[in-house]
C-alpha positions in Angstrom: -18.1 -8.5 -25.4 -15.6 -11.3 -26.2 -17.6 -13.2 -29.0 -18.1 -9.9 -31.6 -15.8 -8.5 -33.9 -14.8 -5.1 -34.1 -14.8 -3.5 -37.3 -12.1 -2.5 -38.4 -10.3 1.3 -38.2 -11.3 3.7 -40.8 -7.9 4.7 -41.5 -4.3 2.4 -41.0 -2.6 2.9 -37.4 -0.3 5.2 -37.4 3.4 3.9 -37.2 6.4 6.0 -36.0 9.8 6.2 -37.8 12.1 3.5 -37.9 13.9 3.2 -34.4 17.5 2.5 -34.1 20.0 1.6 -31.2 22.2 3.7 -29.7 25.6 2.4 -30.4 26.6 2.8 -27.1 26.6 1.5 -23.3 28.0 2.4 -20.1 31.3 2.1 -19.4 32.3 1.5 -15.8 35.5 0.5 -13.9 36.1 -3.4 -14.2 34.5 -4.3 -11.5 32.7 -8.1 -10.9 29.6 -9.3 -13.2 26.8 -11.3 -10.7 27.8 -14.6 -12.2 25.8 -14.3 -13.2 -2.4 1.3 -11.7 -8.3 1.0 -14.5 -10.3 1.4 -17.8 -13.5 4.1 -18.1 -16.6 3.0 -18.9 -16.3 5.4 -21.3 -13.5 3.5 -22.6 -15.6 0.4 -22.7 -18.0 2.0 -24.9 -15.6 3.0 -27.5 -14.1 -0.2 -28.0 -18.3 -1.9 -28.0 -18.5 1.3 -31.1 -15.6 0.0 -32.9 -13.4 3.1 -32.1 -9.8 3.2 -31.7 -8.1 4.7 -28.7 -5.3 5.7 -29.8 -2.0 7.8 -28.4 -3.9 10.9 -28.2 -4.5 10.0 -24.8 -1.3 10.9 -24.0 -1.0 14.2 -23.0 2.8 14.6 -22.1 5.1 15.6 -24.3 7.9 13.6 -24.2 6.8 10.4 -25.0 7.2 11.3 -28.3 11.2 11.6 -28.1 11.2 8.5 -25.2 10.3 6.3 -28.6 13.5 7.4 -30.2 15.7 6.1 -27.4 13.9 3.8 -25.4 15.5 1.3 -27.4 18.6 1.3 -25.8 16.9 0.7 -22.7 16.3 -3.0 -23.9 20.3 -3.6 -23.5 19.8 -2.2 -19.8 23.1 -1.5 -17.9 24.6 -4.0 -20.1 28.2 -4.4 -20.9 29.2 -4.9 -24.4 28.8 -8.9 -25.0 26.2 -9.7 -22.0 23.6 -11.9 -22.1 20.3 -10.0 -21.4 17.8 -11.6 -19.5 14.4 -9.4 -19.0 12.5 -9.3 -15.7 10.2 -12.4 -16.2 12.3 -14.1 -18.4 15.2 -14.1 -15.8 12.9 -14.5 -12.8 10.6 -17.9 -14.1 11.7 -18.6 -17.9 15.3 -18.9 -17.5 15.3 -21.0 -20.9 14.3 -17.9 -22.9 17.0 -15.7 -23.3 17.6 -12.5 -24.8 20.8 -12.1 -26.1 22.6 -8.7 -27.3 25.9 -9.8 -28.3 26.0 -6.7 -30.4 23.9 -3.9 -31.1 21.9 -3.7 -33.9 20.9 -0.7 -36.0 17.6 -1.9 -37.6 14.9 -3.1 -35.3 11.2 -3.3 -35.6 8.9 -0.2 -34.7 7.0 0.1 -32.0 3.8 -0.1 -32.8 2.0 3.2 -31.5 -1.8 3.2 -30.9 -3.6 0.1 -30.2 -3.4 -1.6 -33.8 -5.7 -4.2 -35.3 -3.7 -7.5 -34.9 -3.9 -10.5 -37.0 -7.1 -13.0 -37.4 -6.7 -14.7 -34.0 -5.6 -18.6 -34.7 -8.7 -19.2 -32.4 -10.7 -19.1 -35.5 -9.2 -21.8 -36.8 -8.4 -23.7 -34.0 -11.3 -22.7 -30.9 -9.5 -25.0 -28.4 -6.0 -22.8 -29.3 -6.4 -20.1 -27.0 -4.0 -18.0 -25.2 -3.7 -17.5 -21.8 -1.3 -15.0 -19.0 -1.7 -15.8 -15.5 -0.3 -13.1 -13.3 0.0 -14.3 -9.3 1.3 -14.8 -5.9 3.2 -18.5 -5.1 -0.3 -20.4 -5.6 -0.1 -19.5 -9.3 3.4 -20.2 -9.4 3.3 -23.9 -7.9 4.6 -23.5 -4.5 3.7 -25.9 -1.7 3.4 -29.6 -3.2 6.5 -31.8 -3.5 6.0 -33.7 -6.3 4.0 -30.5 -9.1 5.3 -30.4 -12.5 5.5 -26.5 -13.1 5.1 -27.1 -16.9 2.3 -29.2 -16.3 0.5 -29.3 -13.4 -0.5 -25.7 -12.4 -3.5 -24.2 -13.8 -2.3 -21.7 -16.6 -0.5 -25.1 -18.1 -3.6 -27.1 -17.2 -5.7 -24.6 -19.5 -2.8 -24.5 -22.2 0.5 -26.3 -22.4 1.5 -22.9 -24.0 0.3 -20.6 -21.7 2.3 -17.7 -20.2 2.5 -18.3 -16.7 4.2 -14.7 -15.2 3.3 -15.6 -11.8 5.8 -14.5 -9.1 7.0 -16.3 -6.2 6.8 -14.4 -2.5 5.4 -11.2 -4.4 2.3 -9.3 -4.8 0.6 -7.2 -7.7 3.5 -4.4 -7.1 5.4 -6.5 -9.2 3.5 -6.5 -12.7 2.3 -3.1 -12.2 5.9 -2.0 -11.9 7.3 -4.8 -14.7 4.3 -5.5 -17.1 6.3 -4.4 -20.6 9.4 -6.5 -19.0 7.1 -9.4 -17.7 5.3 -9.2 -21.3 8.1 -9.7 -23.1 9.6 -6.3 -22.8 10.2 -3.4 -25.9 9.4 -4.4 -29.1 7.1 -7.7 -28.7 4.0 -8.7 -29.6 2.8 -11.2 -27.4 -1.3 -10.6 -26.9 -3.2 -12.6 -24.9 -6.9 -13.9 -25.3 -7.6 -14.5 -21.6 -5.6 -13.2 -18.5 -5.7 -14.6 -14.9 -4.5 -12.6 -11.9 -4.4 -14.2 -8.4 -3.9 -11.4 -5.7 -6.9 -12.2 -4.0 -4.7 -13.1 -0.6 -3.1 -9.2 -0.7 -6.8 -7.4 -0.9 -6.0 -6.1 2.8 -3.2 -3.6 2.6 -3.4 0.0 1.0 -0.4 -0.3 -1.2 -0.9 -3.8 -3.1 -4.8 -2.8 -3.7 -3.4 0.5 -5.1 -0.9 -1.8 -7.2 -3.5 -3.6 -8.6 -5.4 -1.0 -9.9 -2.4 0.2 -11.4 -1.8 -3.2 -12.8 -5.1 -3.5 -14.5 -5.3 -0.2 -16.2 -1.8 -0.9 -17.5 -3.2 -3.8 -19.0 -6.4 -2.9 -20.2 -4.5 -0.3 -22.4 -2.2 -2.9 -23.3 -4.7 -5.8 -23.9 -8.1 -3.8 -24.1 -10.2 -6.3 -25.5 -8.7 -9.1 -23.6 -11.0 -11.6 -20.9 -9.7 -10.5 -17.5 -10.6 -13.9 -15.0 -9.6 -12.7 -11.1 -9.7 -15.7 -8.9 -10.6 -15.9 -5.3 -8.6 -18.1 -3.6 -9.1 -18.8 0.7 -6.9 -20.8 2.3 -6.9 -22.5 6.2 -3.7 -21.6 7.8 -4.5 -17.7 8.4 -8.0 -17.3 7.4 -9.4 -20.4 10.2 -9.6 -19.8 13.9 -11.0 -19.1 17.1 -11.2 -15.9 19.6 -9.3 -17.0 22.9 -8.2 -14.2 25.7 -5.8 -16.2 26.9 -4.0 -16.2 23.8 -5.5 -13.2 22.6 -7.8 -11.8 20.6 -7.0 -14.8 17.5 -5.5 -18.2 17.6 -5.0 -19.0 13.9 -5.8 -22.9 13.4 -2.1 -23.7 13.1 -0.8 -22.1 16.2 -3.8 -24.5 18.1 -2.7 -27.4 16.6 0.9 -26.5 18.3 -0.6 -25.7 21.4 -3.0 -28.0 21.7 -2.0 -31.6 23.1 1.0 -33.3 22.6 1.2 -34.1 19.1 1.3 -31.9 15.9 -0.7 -33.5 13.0 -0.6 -33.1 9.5 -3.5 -31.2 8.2 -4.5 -34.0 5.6 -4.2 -36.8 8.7 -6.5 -38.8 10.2 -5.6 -37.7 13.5 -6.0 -33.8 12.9 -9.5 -34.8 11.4 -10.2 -36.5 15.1 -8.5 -33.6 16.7 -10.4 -31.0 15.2 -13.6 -32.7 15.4 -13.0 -33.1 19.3 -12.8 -29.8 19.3 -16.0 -28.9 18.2 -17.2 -31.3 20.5 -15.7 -29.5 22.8 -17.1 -26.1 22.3 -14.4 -23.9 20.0 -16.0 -21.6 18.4 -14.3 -21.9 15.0 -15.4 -18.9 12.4 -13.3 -17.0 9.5 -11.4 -14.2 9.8 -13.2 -11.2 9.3 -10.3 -9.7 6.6 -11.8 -12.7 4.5 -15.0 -10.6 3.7 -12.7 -7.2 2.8 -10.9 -9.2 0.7 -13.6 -10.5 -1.3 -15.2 -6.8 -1.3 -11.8 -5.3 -2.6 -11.2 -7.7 -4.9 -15.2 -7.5 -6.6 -15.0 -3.5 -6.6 -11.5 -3.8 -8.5 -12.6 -6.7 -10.9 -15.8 -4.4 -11.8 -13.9 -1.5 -13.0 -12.5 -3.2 -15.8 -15.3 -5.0 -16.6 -13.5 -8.5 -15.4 -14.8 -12.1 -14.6 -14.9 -13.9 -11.0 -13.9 -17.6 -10.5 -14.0 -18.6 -6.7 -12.4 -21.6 -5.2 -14.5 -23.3 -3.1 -14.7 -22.7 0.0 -17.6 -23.8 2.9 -20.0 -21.0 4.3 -19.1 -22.0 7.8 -15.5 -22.1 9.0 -15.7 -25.2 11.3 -16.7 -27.3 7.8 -13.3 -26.9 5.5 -12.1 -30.4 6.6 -14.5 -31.6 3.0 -12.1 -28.9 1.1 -9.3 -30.2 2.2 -8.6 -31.6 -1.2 -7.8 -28.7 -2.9 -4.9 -27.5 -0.8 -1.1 -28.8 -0.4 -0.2 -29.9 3.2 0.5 -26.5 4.5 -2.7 -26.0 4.3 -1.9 -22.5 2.3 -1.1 -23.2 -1.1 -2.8 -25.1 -4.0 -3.2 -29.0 -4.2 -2.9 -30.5 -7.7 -6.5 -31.1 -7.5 -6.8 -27.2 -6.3 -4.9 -26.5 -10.0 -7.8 -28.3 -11.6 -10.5 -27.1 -10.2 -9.1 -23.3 -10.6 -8.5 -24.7 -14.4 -11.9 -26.1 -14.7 -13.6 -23.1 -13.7 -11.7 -20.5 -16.0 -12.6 -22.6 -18.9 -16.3 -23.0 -17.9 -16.0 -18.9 -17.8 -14.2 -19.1 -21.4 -16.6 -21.1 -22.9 -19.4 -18.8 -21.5 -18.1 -15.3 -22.4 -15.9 -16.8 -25.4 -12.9 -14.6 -26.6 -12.8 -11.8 -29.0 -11.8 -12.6 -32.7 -9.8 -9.9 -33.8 -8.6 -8.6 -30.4 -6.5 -5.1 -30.5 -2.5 -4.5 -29.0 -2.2 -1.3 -27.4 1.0 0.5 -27.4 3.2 1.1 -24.5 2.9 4.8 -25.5 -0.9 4.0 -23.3 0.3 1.8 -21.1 3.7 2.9 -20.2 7.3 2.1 -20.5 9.3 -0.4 -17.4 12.6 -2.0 -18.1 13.3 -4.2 -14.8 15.3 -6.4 -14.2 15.6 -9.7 -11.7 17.9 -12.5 -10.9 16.5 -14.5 -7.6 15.7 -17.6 -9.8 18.3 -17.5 -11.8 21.3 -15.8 -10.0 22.2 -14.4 -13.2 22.3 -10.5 -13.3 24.1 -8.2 -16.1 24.8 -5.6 -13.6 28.0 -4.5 -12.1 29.3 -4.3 -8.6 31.5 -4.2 -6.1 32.2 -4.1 -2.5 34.0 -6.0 0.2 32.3 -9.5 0.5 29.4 -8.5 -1.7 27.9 -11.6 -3.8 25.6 -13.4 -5.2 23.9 -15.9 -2.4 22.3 -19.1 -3.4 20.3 -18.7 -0.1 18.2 -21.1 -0.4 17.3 -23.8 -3.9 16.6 -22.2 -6.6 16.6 -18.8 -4.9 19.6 -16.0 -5.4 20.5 -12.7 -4.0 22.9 -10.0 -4.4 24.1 -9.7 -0.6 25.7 -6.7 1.6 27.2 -7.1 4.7 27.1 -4.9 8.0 28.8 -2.4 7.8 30.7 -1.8 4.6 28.0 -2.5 2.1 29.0 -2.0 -1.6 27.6 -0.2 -4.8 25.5 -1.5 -7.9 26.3 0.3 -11.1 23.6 1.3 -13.5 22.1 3.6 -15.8 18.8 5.4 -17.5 19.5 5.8 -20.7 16.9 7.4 -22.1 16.2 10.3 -22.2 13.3 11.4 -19.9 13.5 10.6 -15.9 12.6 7.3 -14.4 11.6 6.0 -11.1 14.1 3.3 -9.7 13.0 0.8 -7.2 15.0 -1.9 -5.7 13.8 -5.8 -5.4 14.6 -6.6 -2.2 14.1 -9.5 0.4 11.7 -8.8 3.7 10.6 -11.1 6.0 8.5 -11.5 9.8 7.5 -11.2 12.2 9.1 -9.0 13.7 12.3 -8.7 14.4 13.4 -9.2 11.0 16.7 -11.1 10.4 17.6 -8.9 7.8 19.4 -5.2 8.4 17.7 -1.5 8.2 19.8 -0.5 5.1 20.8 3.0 4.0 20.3 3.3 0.3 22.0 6.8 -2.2 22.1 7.2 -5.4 24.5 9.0 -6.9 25.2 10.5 -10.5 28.1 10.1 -12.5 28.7 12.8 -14.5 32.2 13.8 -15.3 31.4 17.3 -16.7 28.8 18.4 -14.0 30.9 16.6 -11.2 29.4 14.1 -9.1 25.9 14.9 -7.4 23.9 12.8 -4.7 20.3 11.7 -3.9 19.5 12.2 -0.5 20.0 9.0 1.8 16.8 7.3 2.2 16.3 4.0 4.3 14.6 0.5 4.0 13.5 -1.2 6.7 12.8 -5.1 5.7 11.1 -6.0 8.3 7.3 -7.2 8.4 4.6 -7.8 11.0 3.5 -11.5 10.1 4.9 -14.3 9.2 6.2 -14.2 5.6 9.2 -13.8 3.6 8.9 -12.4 0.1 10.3 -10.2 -2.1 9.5 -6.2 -2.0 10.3 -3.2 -4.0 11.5 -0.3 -2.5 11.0 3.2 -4.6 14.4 5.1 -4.3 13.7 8.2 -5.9 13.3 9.6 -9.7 16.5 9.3 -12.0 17.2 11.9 -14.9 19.0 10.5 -17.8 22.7 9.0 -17.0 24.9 6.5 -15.2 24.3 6.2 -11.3 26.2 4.1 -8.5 23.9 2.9 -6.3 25.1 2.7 -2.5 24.1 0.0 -0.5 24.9 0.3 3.5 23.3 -2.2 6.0 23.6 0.3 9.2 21.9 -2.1 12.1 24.6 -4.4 13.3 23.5 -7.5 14.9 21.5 -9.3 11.8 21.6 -12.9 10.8 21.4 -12.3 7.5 23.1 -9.4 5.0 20.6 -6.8 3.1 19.5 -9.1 -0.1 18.9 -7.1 -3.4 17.2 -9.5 -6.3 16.6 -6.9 -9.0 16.7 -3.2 -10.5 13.8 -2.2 -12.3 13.1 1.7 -14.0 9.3 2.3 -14.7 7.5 5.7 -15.8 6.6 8.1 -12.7 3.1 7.8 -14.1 2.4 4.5 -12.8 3.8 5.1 -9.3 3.0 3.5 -6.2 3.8 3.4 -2.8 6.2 1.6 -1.2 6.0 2.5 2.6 9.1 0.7 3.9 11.2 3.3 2.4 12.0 6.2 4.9 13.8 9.4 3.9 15.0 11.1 7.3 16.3 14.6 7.7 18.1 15.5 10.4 15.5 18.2 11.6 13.6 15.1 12.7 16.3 14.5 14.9 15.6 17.1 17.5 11.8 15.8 17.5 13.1 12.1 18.6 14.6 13.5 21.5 11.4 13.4 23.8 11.2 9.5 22.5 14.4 7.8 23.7 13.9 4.6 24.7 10.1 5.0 24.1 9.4 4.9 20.4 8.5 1.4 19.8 6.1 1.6 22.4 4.2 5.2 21.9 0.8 4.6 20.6 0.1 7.0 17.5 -1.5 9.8 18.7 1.9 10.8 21.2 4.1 10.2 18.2 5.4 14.4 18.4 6.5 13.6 14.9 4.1 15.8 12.7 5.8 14.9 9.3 8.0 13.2 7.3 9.5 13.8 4.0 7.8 11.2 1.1 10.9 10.9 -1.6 8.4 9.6 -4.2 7.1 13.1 -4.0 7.9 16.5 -2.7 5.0 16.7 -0.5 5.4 17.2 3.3 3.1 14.5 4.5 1.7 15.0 8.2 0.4 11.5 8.7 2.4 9.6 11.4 3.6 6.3 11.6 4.9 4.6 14.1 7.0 2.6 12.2 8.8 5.9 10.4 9.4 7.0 14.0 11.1 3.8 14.9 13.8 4.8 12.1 14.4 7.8 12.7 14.9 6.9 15.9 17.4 4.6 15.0 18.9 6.7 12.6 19.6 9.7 14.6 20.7 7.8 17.5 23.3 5.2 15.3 23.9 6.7 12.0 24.1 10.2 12.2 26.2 10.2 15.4 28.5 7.4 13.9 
C-alpha cells in the first residue's frame, strides 16, 4: 500500500479564509517568568480507491470558528516578547526555537482536509526518506554512558534527519495528548514517510493501551498514508526471573543478584555469566514473566487496526538463554545498547525496503485529527508561563532534568489561559515515582477563572496522588478538568507533610475533549464521601476491595457517577477528610 500512487482529487482541497492573530495576550500581575486515541478499514479502503477523506468527518460544529482563533493559541500564555518553545521542541529540541517577539497579522492557512502534498523527494532521492520515532527512554538514548543522541540511536541511525519525538520517563499519554505540539504545532507541515512508536514496555495498564489507540488514530488522520513500524522491545531486569515462596511469588533477576552471595555483578561480567550459570546448575527455574505474552498480544491487536508493521528485538524463546542477547542492551540490563540501536535500525529498514513508502503521501488536517497546544520545560527549564508563590521555582533536580516545584504547605499558583474560543481539557505534567511510598506529596490542585465582569469562579478541588507501585520515576499527566475560554490561576497545594521532595510540575498542555483519556491518579473527593470513610479509620490501606463501603466516586473528566471502587481512591479520601478538610 506504500509503493502505489494515489490519483489525485477530482477537485482542489478546500482551503479556509486567511487566518490572523489576535492582537492580544494575557495580562497578569508581574509576577516571576520560569527562567526560564484508530483508522476503519473502511478508511483503509478509501484511501486504496483514491478518495479523499476530508473534514466532513467532523460532525461538531465548532471547529469551524476554533480555526479562526486557534491561532492565538500558538503564542500560548505568553507575555508580550517571550520566547515560545512548543511541547517537543522545548522537551528534546531545545535548539529549535519558536519565537514570537511580536504578533503578526498574516500567517499561513491551515490547511483543512487531508491535501495532496508535493512529489515526495524520495523520488528523486530513494535513500532520502523521512522518519518520526515516537517512544519511551529506549528511543530516547537513556542507559549508555558514552551514546551520541544525534547519532547513535536508531531514528538517527536510519536518517541523520530524522525526527526523533521520543520522550524520556513517559508513555504513549504523551503524544496522544501533544501530537500537533510534538509535530511541530499549528500551522506546519512536517509529513513523515515512516513512523516508529516504542510503547511496547507499557502494553499492561488500561490507561496507556487506551492512549495508544488514541495516539494512532490521531495520526492516521494526520499522516494516513504514512508506514507505521511498532517495535517490540524485552528487556532482563523486570521481565527475567524465578517463583520463590520465600521471597514470594517473583524474584526479578536483579533483586537475586542482590540477594544472592556476596558480591553484586555487572550484568555484562564474567562473573554474573558464572553466577547465573551456577544457578542453573543449581536448579532455578528461570522463565519470563507472564505480562511479556499480554504485552505482545496488546501490542499485535493495536498495530493491526491501523494496518501497521512489527519489528521485534530479539529475544531467546527460553528465559534461562538471554546471556547470548546480552549485546543488545546497556548495563542496566533495561535500556538499549548501541548495538541494540542497530539492530532496531537494521530491521526498520529491512521493513522499508520490503513495503517501500508511498510517493505522493497525503497531510491531514488537524480539523481530523484534533487540536493540542502543550507545553513542557523538564529538559530545558525554560517555561513562558507565570507564577508565584513562597519558595516556588524552577529545580534543576537532577542533569539535564527541570521542574517547577511547590513546597508543603503553601504551594503557589501558575497563570494561564485558553484562548480560544471553544473549551479545552487541561492536564498537568507532573513527576511520580515508586514504589511506594512516594517521596513526592498528595497535592491539591483548583482552577480558578479570572473574569473581572462575572467575578471570580472555581473548579472544584481535585487531588493527585504521585505515587506508584513499582519502581520507576517518570513523568505523568494529570487531567484537571475542562476549561471554557479565558484566563485561569492554577492552584498548586502539596497537603501531606512529611515528603522529601516538593510537588514537581514540568508542563501545561490544553488538548480537544475528543481525544480524552484517563488519567486515574487524579481524585476529585466530595465531602459526602467523608461520612463513608468513617467505618475505615486506620484500616483503608489494608481493606481488600470487596469491604471498600465506598460505592462511588466522582470522575472530573466526566459527570458520570462511577461505582467502581478503588482502593487507592479510598486511600485519599481517607486522607483527605481526616487532614484537609478538618485543617
Amino acid at each position: 500500500r506504500h509503493g502505489h500512487k494515489i490519483p489525485p482529487p477530482g477537485v482542489a482541497p478546500r482551503r479556509g479564509p486567511k487566518e490572523k492573530y489576535v492582537n492580544s495576550v494575557l495580562r497578569t500581575p508581574k509576577s516571576a517568568i520560569c527562567p526560564s486515541r484508530t483508522e476503519s478499514a473502511s478508511a483503509g479502503q478509501d484511501r486504496r480507491q483514491g478518495r479523499l477523506m476530508t473534514s466532513r468527518h467532523v460532525r461538531t460544529p465548532i471547529m469551524a470558528p476554533l480555526l479562526l482563533t486557534v491561532s492565538v493559541v500558538i503564542i500560548l500564555f505568553m507575555r508580550h516578547g517571550d520566547s515560545l518553545k512548543f511541547w517537543s521542541r522545548a522537551a528534546e529540541n531545545p535548539s529549535n526555537t519558536h519565537r514570537a517577539l511580536r504578533l503578526q497579522r498574516d500567517v499561513a492557512e491551515e490547511k483543512e482536509s487531508l491535501v495532496e502534498s508535493k512529489e515526495r523527494r524520495a523520488q528523486e532521492n530513494p535513500k532520502e526518506i523521512s522518519y518520526a520515532a515516537f517512544g519511551t527512554s529506549n528511543t530516547w538514548g537513556a542507559g549508555v554512558k558514552d551514546l551520541d543522541r544525534e547519532t547513535d540511536v536508531y531514528p538517527k541511525l536510519l536518517s541523520p534527519n530524522a525526527a526523533n519525538l521520543s520522550v524520556r520517563a513517559s508513555g504513549p499519554g504523551t503524544p496522544a495528548m501533544c501530537l500537533m505540539s510534538m509535530s511541530g504545532g499549528f500551522g506546519s507541515d512536517a509529513l513523515y514517510d515512516v513512523i516508529i512508536i516504542e510503547y511496547h514496555n507499557r502494553m499492561l495498564d488500561e490507561v496507556d493501551i487506551v492512549a495508544l489507540y488514541i495516539f494512532v488514530d490521531r495520526l492516521k488522520k494526520r499522516f494516513p498514508d504514512a508506514l507505521v513500524v511498532f517495535v517490540r522491545t524485552w528487556y532482563i531486569v523486570g521481565m527475567i526471573g524465578y517463583a520463590d515462596p520465600a521471597y514470594g511469588s517473583w524474584v526479578d533477576i536483579k533483586q537475586w543478584n542482590r540477594i544472592a552471595g556476596a558480591d553484586t555483578p555487572p550484568f555484562h561480567s564474567d562473573q554474573f555469566a558464572k553466577k547465573f550459570i551456577r544457578s542453573v546448575e543449581d536448579g532455578f527455574q528461570w522463565m519470563w514473566r507472564n505480562s511479556l505474552l499480554r504485552r505482545d498480544e496488546n501490542l499485535s491487536q493495536i498495530a493491526s487496526s491501523v494496518g501497521a508493521e512489527i519489528i521485534s528485538l530479539p529475544r531467546p524463546e527460553n528465559a534461562v538463554d538471554f546471556l547470548s542477547y546480552l549485546q543488545y542492551f546497556a548495563p542496566d540490563a533495561h535500556h538499549l545498547s548501541i548495538e541494540g540501536h542497530k539492530e532496531i535500525a537494521r530491521r526498520v529498514a529491512k521493513i522499508v525496503d520490503r513495503v517501500g513508502i508511498h510517493q505522493n503521501p497525503r497531510l491531514g488536517s488537524w480539523d481530523d485529527a484534533g487540536y493540542d497546544f502543550c507545553l513542557n520545560w523538564r529538559r530545558t527549564g525554560e517555561c513562558p508561563l507565570k507564577f508565584q508563590g513562597a519558595g516556588v521555582e524552577i529545580e534543576n533536580w537532577r542533569p539535564k532534568n527541570y521542574a517547577l516545584s511547590f513546597p508543603f504547605p503553601t504551594g503557589g499558583e501558575i497563570f494561564f489561559a485558553n484562548p480560544t474560543n471553544v473549551p479545552l481539557d487541561l492536564y498537568v505534567d507532573f513527576m511520580a515515582n515508586g514504589p511506594l511510598p512516594s517521596y513526592y506529596p498528595l497535592t491539591e490542585i483548583t482552577v480558578e477563572y479570572l473574569n473581572t465582569e462575572k467575578g471570580i469562579m472555581q473548579l472544584k478541588p481535585v487531588y493527585i496522588d504521585p505515587g506508584e507501585y513499582w519502581e520507576v520515576h517518570c513523568t505523568k499527566p494529570a487531567l484537571i478538568g475542562t476549561v471554557p475560554p479565558g484566563e485561569y490561576a492554577l492552584h498548586i497545594r502539596p497537603v501531606e507533610p512529611g515528603k522529601e521532595y516538593p510537588f514537581r510540575v514540568v508542563g501545561v498542555n490544553l488538548a480537544e475533549p475528543r481525544i480524552r483519556f484517563d488519567t486515574p491518579e487524579v481524585h476529585l473527593v466530595e465531602p459526602a464521601e467523608c461520612a463513608d470513610v468513617q467505618q475505615m479509620q486506620d484500616t483503608s490501606a489494608y481493606l481488600p476491595r470487596d469491604q471498600l463501603t465506598l460505592s462511588h466516586y466522582a470522575d472530573p473528566k466526566t459527570t458520570s457517577v462511577k461505582t467502581h471502587r478503588s482502593t487507592d481512591h479510598a486511600k485519599v479520601v481517607a486522607y483527605v477528610c481526616n487532614h484537609v478538610f478538618t485543617s
